[in-house]
C-alpha positions in Angstrom: 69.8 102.2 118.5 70.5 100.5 115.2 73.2 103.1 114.9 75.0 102.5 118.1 75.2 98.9 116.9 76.1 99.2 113.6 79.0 102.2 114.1 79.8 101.5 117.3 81.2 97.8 116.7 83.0 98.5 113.7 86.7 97.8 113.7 89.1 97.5 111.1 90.1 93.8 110.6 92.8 94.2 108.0 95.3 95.4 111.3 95.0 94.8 114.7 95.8 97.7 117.1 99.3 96.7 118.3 99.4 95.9 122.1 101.6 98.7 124.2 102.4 97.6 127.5 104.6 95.1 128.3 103.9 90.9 129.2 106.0 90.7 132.4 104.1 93.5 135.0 101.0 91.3 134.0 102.1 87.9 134.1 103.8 88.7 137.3 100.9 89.9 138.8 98.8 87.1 137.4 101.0 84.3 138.7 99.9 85.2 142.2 96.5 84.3 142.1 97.5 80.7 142.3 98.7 80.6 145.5 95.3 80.3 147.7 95.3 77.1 145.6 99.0 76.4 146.9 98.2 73.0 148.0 96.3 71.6 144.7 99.1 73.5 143.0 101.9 71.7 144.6 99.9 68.1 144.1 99.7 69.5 140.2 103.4 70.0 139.8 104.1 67.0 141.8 102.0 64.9 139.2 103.6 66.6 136.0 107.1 65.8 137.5 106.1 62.0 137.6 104.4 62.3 134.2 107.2 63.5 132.6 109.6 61.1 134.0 107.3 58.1 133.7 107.2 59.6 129.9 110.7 58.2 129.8 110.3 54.9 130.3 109.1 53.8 126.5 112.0 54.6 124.5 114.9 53.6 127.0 112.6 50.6 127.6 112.5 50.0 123.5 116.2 50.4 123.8 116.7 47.7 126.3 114.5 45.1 124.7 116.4 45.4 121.6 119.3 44.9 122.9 118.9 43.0 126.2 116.3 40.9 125.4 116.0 40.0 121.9 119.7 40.4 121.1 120.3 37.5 123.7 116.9 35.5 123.2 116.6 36.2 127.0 112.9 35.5 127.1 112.4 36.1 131.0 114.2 39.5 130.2 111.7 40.3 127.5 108.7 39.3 129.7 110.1 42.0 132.7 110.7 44.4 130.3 107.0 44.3 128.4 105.4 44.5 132.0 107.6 47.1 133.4 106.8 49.1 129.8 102.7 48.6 130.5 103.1 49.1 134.3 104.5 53.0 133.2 101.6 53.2 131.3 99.2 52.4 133.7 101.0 54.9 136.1 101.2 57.2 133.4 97.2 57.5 133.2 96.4 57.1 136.4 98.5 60.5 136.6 97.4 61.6 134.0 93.8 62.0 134.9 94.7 62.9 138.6 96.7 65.7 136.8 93.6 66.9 134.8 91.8 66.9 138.0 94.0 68.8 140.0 94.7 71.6 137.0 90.8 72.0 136.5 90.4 72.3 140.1 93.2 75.2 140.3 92.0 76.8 137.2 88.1 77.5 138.3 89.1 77.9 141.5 91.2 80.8 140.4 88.1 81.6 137.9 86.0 81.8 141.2 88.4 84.1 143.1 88.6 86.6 139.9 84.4 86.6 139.2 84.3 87.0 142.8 86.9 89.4 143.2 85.0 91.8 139.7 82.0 91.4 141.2 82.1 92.6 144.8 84.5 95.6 143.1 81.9 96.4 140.8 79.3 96.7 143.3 81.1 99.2 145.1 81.1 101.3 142.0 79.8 104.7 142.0 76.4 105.4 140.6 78.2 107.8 138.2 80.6 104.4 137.2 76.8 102.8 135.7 75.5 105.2 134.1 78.6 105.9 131.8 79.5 102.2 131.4 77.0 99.8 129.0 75.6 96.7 131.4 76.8 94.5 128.7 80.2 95.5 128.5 80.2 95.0 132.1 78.7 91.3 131.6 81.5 90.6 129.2 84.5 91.1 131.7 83.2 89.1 134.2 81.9 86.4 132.1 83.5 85.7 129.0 87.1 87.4 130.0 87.5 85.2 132.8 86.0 81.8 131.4 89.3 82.6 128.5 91.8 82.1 131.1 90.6 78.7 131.9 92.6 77.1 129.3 95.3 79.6 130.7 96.3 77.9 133.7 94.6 74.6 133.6 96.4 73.9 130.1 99.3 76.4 129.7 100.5 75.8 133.5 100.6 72.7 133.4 101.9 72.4 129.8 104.8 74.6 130.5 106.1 72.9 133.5 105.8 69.5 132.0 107.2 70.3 128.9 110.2 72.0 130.8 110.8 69.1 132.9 110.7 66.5 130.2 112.8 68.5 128.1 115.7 68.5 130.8 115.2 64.8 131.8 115.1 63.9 127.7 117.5 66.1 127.0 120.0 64.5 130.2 119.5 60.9 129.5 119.9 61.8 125.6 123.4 63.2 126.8 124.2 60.0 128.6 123.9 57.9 125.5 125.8 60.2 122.6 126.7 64.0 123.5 127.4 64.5 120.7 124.0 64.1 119.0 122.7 65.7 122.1 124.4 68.9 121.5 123.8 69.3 117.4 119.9 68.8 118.0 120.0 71.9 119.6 121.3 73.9 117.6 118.0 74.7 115.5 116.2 75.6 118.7 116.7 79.4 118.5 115.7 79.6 114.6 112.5 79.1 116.3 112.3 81.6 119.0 111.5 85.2 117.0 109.0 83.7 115.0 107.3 82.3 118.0 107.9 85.8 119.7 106.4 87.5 116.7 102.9 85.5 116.3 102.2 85.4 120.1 102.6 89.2 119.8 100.2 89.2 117.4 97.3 87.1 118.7 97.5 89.0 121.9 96.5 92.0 119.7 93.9 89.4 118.0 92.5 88.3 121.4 92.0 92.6 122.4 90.1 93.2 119.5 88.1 89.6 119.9 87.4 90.2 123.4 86.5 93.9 122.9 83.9 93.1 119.9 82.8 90.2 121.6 81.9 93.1 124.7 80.3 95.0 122.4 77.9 92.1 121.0 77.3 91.3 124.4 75.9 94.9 125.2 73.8 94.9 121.9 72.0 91.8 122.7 71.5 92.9 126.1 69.8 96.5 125.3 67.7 94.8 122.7 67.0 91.6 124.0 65.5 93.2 127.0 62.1 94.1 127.8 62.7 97.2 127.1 64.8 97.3 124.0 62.8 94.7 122.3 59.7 97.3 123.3 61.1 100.3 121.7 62.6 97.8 118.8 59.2 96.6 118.0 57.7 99.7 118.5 59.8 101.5 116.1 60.2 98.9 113.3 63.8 98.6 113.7 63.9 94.7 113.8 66.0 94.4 110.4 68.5 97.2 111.1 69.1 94.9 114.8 69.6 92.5 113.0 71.8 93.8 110.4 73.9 95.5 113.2 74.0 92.0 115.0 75.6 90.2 112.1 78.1 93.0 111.4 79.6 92.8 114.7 79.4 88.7 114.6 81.0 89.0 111.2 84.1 90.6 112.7 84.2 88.5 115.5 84.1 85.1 112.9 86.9 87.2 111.0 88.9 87.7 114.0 88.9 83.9 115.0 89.8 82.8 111.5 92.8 85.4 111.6 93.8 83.8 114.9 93.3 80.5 113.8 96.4 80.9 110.7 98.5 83.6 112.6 101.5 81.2 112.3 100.1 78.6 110.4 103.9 78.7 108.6 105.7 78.2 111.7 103.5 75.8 113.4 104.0 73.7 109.8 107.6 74.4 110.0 108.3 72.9 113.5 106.0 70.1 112.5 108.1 69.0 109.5 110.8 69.3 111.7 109.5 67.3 114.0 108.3 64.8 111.6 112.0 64.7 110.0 113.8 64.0 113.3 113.5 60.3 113.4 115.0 60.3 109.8 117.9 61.9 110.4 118.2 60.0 114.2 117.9 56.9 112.1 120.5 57.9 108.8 123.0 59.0 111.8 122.8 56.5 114.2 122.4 53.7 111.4 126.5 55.1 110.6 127.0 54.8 114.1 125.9 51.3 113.8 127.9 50.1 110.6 130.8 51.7 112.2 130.6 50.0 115.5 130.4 52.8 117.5 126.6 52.3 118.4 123.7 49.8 119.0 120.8 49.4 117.4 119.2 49.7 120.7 120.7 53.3 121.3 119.8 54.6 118.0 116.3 53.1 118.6 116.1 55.0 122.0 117.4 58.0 120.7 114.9 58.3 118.1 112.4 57.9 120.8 113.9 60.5 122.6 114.7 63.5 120.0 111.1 63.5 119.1 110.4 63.3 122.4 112.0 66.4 122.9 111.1 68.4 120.0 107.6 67.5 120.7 107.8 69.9 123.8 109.9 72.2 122.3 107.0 72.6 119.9 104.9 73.1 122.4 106.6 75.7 124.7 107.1 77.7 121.2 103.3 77.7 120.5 102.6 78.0 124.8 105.0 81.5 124.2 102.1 82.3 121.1 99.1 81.3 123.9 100.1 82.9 127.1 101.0 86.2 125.3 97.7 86.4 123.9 96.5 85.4 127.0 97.9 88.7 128.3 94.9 90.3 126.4 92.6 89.1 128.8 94.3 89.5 132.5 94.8 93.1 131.0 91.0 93.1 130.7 90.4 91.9 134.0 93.0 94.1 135.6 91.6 97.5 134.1 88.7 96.5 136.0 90.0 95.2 138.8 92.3 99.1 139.3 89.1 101.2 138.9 89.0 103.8 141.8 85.8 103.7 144.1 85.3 107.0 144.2 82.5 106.2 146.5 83.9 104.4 149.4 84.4 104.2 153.3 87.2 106.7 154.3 89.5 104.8 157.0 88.0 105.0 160.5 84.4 105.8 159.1 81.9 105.3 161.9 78.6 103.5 162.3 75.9 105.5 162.2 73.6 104.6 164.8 70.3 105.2 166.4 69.6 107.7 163.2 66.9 110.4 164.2 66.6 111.0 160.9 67.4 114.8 160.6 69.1 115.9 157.1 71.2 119.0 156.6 72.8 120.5 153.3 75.8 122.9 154.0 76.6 125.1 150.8 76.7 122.0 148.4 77.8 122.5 145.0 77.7 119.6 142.9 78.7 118.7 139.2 77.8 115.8 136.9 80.6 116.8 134.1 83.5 119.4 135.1 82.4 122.8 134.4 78.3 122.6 134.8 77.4 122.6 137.7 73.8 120.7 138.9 73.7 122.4 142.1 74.8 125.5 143.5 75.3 126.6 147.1 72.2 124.6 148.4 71.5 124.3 151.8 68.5 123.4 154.0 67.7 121.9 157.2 65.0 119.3 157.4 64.2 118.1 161.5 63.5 114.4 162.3 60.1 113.2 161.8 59.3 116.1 159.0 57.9 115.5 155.4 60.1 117.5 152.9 59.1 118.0 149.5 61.6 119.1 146.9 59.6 121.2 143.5 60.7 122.4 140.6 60.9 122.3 137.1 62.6 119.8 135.2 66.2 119.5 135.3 66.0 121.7 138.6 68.1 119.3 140.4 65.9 117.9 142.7 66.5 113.6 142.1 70.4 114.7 142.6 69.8 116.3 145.7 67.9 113.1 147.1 70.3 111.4 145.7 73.2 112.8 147.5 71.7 111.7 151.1 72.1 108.3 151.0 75.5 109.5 148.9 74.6 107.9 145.3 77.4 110.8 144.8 79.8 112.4 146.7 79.6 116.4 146.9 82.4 118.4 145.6 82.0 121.2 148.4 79.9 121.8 151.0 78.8 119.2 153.1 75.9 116.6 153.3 74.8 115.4 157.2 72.7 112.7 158.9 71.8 113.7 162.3 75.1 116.0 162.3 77.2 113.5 160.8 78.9 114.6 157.6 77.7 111.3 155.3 81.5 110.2 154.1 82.5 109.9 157.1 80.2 107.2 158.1 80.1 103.4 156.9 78.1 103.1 153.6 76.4 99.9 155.3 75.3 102.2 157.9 73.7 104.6 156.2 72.4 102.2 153.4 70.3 101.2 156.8 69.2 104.1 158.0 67.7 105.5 154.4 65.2 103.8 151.7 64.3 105.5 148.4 61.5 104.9 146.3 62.7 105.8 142.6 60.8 107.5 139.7 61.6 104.1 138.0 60.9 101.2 140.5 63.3 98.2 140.0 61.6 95.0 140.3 63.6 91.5 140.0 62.2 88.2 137.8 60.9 86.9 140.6 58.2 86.7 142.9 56.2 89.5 144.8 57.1 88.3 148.1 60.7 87.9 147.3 60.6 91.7 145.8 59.1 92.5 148.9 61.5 90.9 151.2 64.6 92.0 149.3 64.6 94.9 151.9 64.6 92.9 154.9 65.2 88.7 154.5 64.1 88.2 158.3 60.3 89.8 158.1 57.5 87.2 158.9 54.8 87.1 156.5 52.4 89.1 158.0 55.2 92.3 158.5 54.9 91.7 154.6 51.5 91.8 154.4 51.2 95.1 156.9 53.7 96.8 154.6 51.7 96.1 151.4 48.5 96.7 153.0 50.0 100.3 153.9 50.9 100.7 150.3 47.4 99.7 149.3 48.6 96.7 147.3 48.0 94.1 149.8 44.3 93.4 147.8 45.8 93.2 144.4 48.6 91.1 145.3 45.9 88.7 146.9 43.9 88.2 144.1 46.7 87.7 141.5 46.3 84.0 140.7 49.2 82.9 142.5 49.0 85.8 145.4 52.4 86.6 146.6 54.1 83.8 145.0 53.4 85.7 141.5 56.6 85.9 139.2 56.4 90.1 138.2 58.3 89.2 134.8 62.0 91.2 134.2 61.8 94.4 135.9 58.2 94.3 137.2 56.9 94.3 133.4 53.8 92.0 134.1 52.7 94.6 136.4 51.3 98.4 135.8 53.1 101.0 136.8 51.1 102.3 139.6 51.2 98.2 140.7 55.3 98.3 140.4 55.1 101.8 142.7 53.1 100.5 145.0 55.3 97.3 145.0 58.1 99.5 146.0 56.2 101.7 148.4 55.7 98.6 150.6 59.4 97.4 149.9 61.0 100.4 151.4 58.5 100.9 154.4 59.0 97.0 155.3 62.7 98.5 155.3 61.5 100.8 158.3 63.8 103.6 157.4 65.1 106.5 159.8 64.9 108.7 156.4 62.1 107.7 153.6 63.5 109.5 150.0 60.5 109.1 147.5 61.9 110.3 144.1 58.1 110.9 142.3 56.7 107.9 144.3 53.3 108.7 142.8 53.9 109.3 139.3 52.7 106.7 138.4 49.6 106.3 140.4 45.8 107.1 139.1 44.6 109.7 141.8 42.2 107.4 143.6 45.5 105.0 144.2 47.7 108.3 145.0 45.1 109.2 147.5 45.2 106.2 149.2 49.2 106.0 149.3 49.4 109.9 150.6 46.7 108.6 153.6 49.3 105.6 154.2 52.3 107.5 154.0 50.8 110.2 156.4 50.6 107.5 159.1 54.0 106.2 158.4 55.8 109.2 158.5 55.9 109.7 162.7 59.2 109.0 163.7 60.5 109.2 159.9 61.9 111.9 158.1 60.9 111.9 154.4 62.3 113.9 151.4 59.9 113.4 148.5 60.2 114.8 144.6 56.9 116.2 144.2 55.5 117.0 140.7 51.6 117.4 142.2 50.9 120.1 144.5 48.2 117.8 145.8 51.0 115.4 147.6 52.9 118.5 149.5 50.3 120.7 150.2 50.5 119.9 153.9 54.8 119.2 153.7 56.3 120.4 156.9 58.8 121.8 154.6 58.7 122.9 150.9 62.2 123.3 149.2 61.6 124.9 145.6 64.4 124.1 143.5 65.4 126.1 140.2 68.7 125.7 137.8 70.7 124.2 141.4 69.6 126.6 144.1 67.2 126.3 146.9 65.5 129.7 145.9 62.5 129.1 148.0 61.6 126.9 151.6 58.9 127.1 154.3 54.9 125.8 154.3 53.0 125.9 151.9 50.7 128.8 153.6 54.0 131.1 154.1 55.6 130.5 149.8 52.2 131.7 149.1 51.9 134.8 151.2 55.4 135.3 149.8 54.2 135.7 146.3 58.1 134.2 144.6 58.4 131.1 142.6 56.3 128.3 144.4 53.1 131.1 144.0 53.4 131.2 140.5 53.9 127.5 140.0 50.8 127.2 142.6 48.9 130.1 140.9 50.1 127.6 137.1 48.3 124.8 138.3 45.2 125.7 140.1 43.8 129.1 138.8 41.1 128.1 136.1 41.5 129.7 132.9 39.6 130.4 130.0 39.3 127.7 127.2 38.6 127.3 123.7 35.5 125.4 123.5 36.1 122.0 123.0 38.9 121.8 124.6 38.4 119.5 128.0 39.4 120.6 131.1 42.1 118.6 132.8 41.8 117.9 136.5 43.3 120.7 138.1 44.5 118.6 141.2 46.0 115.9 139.3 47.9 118.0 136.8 51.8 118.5 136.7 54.2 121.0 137.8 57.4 119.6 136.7 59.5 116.8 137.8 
C-alpha cells in the first residue's frame, strides 16, 4: 500500500503539464448552470450596476465641493454636498451586502445543482465503473472540485460584471471632463493583456496538477484511514511508510500552492505600481492644466479619483482573466465526470417488470471482464419459479459473475439474460432492483444502527416485520441482548460485529426485502455450522414462492438444491439433483467424492469435519 502512495502521487513540480483543450467550449457550457438561478442572478447584476454607479459619486462629488462649495464659501452647498457623499455610502453598503448575499446564494445554489447532478450520475455507474476507479478519487470531484468554484461565480461573476460596468461609466464621465486625458490613459492597457494571458494559462495547469494530487491524498487517507486499511496497516507494520507516503503527496500539494501563489507576482507588482503612479501623473498633468487656465482644481481632483478608479478594475479583470482560466481546471474536472457513459442503463421504452414469478433463464451468455478473456462461455440454464439453485465450482469458476448478471451488475456481451421471459435490459433497473435481493460474500453494513441496516431494504416495515425477518435469520436473540438491542450502532461496515453476526444481519435485510428472486453469493461463509444449520432451516421455509440462486462452497447447503449448476473456467459443464450428478460420475462426483470420502491420515494429523469443509468458492 505504502507503494501505491508513495509512487503513485509523485509528480514532477519543476513543470506543470500544459493544459490542451481550449477555455471557451468550457466556459460556454459552464455559464449555463446559472440560469435556474435566473432570478437571484438578475437581482445580482441589478445590484453591481447600482454599486458601480453609486461608486461614482465620491470623486465627482470631491470635484464639486472643491469647486462649488469651497471655491465660493457656499456653506449650504458644502452641507448638501457632504450628505449626498455619506448618503452614497450608505447606499453603497446597503448594496453591497445585499450583493454578497445574492452572489453566495447563486454560487452554492449552483454548488448544489453540480454535487447533485455528480452524485445521482455516479450512482448510475456500472459496477465495472467502481471497481476500476479509487473511492477517494471519486470523493475528491464531488467535494473539493466543486467547493473551488465557489469563489468562481460568487467572486469572479460578480467581479467581472462590476468591474466592466464601472470601467465604461469611469471611463464616460472621464471623457466628459478632458478626452484627451481619457484617451492617453488607455493606451497602456494592452501592454497588460499577454502577460495576463500567459499566467492564467499557467495556473490553470497549476490548479490540474493541485486538484489531481489533492484526489490522490484524498484516496490515500481514505484506504488507510478506514477500518480496514488501518487493520492491514497495523497489522503489517507499515505505519511509518503511511506516513512517509502521506507527507510526500502533501509536500507537493504545499509546493503547488506556493508556485500558484507567485505565478505573476511580476505582473501583479507591475500593474500595482502603475496603479500607485496614476494619481502622480493625474496630478503633474492636470496641475499644467491648471497654471495654464485650461482646468480646475476641482477637475483634476475628480480625475485623479477617477483614473485610479479605473485602473483599479482594470487590475482586476487582468488578474479575473488569470482566475477564471484556472478555474477552467476544475469545470474540466467536473465535466469528465459529468460525460461518463452509463453503460448500465434503461434503454428507451424499457418496461416495468411486474408480478415477477421469479423464473431465471441464461441463453448462450458469454461474458468478459477485460477484452479478450473471457469469464464465461456459452452458459445457459433454466431455473423455474420457487426453485433453490446452487452454483459450485472452483475458484475463479465464474459463479459470483453469473449471480451477478441477474440483477444486471453487468451487462452480457452475447447471449441473453431473462426474468420470467423478459430479456433483463429491456426492463427498468428500478424494477428489477425490486424483484431481486443478494446476500454478498462480503456483507455491507452502514455506521449506523441495526434496525436502520435492517430497514434500509424496505423504509415502511413495522417493527415486528423487522423482528420476523431477523428471527428467520436467527439473529433476532443476539440483536436483543446487545446492550442497546436494535438501536446498536454496528461501527463502519458492520466491524463491531462478527462475521457470521454481519451475514446474518444481511440474511434478514434481504428477506424483509421479500424478493421474487433471493441471490446468496456464499451467504454462509461465514457462519459456524450450528448458525449455518439454523439459517439453511430458515431459508428452507422462505424459499416457497421465491426462486433462489446461491454460491455454494459446502456441499452440506445444496445437497437437497432443486437444481445444481457446476461451474468450471465459464461453462455450465454439469446441472440436475444432487442424486442424478452423482449417478453421472462427471465433475460434481469427484468434487462430492473430494469432500466426503474419508482418507487415510498421518497420525497426528486431526481430522477436519467432513460436512463443514470447502469445495471452492
Amino acid at each position: 500500500m505504502a507503494g501505491l502512495g508513495a509512487g503513485g502521487f509523485r509528480r514532477n513540480l519543476r513543470e506543470a503539464p500544459k493544459p490542451t483543450r481550449p477555455a471557451w467550449p468550457t466556459l460556454k457550457r459552464a455559464v449555463p448552470l446559472l440560469w435556474p438561478h435566473k432570478l437571484a442572478v438578475i437581482g445580482f447584476l441589478v445590484t453591481i450596476v447600482v454599486s458601480s454607479l453609486t461608486g461614482l459619486a465620491a470623486p465627482l462629488l470631491s470635484g464639486r465641493i472643491i469647486d462649488q462649495a469651497i471655491a465660493h464659501k457656499d456653506r449650504t452647498a458644502l452641507y448638501l454636498l457632504g450628505a449626498a457623499w455619506f448618503g452614497t455610502i450608505l447606499l453603497s453598503a446597503g448594496v453591497g451586502t445585499l450583493q454578497s448575499y445574492l452572489s453566495n446564494r447563486v454560487a452554492h445554489s449552483v454548488m448544489f445543482d453540480l454535487r447533485g447532478r455528480l452524485y445521482r450520475h455516479l450512482t448510475g455507474m456500472s459496477l465495472r465503473w467502481f471497481t476500476a476507479n479509487r473511492t477517494g478519487e471519486v470523493l475528491s470531484r464531488i467535494n473539493n472540485d466543486v467547493a473551488g468554484i465557489q469563489s468562481v461565480i460568487s467572486d469572479t461573476l460578480g467581479s467581472v460584471l462590476g468591474n466592466l460596468i464601472t470601467v465604461g461609466s469611469t471611463f464616460a464621465v472621464m471623457v466628459s471632463i478632458d478626452w484627451r486625458f481619457a484617451a492617453g490613459s488607455l493606451v497602456s492597457v494592452p501592454l497588460f493583456l499577454v502577460p495576463a494571458r500567459r499566467v492564467g494559462q499557467i495556473q490553470r495547469a497549476l490548479v490540474t496538477e493541485t486538484q489531481e494530487q489533492m484526489a490522490g491524498m484524498n484516496a490515500h487517507m481514505q484506504e488507510t484511514l478506514s477500518v480496514s486499511g488501518a487493520l492491514l496497516v497495523k497489522t503489517f507494520g507499515r505505519q511509518e511508510e503511511e506516513i512517509d507516503a502521506f507527507e510526500e503527496t502533501a509536500s507537493a500539494i504545499r509546493d503547488l500552492n506556493i508556485r500558484r501563489a507567485l505565478i505573476g507576482r511580476w505582473f501583479n507588482m507591475s500593474m500595482g505600481l502603475f496603479g500607485s503612479l496614476a494619481p502622480a501623473i493625474v496630478y503633474v498633468y492636470g496641475g499644467l492644466q491648471v497654471i495654464n487656465g485650461h482646468e480646475s482644481v476641482g477637475s483634476v481632483v475628480a480625475l485623479a479619483g477617477l483614473l485610479t478608479r479605473l485602473f483599479g478594475p482594470i487590475s482586476s479583470l487582468m488578474n479575473l482573466n488569470i482566475t477564471v482560466l484556472s478555474s477552467i481546471a476544475l469545470f474540466e474536472r467536473i465535466f469528465d465526470y459529468l460525460d461518463m457513459e452509463q453503460d448500465i442503463k434503461d434503454r428507451p421504452g424499457a418496461a416495468e417488470l411486474r408480478d415477477v414469478r421469479g423464473r431465471i433463464t441464461f441463453e448462450d451468455v458469454d461474458f468478459s471482464y477485460v477484452p479478450g478473456h473471457p469469464a464465461l462461455r456459452g452458459v445457459s440454464f433454466d431455473v423455474q419459479p420457487g426453485q433453490f439453485a446452487a452454483l459450485v465450482g472452483p475458484t475463479g469458476a465464474g459463479k459470483t459473475t453469473i449471480a451477478y448478471l441477474v440483477p444486471r451488475l453487468y451487462d452480457v456481451e452475447r447471449g441473453s439474460v431473462k426474468v420470467d421471459g423478459h430479456d433483463v435490459r429491456d426492463v427498468t433497473l428500478a424494477s428489477l432492483g425490486e424483484a431481486v435481493s443478494m446476500v454478498n460474500q462480503e456483507p455491507f453494513l452502514f455506521h449506523t444502527s441495526i434496525l436502520q441496516n435492517l430497514r434500509y431494504a424496505r423504509p415502511s416495515a413495522t417493527d415486528e416485520e423487522v423482528r420476523e425477518a431477523a428471527r428467520a435469520a436467527n439473529i433476532h436473540d443476539f440483536i436483543e441482548n446487545l446492550p442497546w438491542g436494535y438501536d446498536t450502532i454496528v461501527g463502519e461496515r458492520g466491524y463491531r460485529l462478527s462475521g457470521g453476526e454481519k451475514q446474518r444481519v444481511a440474511i434478514a435485510r434481504a428477506l424483509l426485502k421479500d424478493p421474487a428472486i433471493l441471490i446468496l453469493d456464499e451467504a454462509t461463509s461465514s457462519v459456524d455450522s450450528e448458525t449455518e444449520r439454523a439459517i439453511q432451516e430458515a431459508l428452507a421455509r422462505l424459499t416457497k414462492g421465491r426462486t433462489v440462486l446461491a454460491i455454494a462452497h459446502r456441499l452440506s447447503t445444496i445437497v437437497n438444491a432443486d437444481l445444481i449448476l457446476v461451474v468450471d473456467q465459464g461453462r455450465v459443464v454439469e446441472q440436475g439433483r444432487h442424486e442424478e450428478l452423482l449417478a453421472h460420475g462427471g465433475r460434481y462426483a469427484r468434487l462430492y467424492e473430494t469432500q466426503f470420502k474419508p482418507r487415510v491420515r498421518p497420525a497426528g494429523e486431526v481430522a477436519a469435519g467432513a460436512a463443514g469443509a470447502p469445495i471452492g468458492d
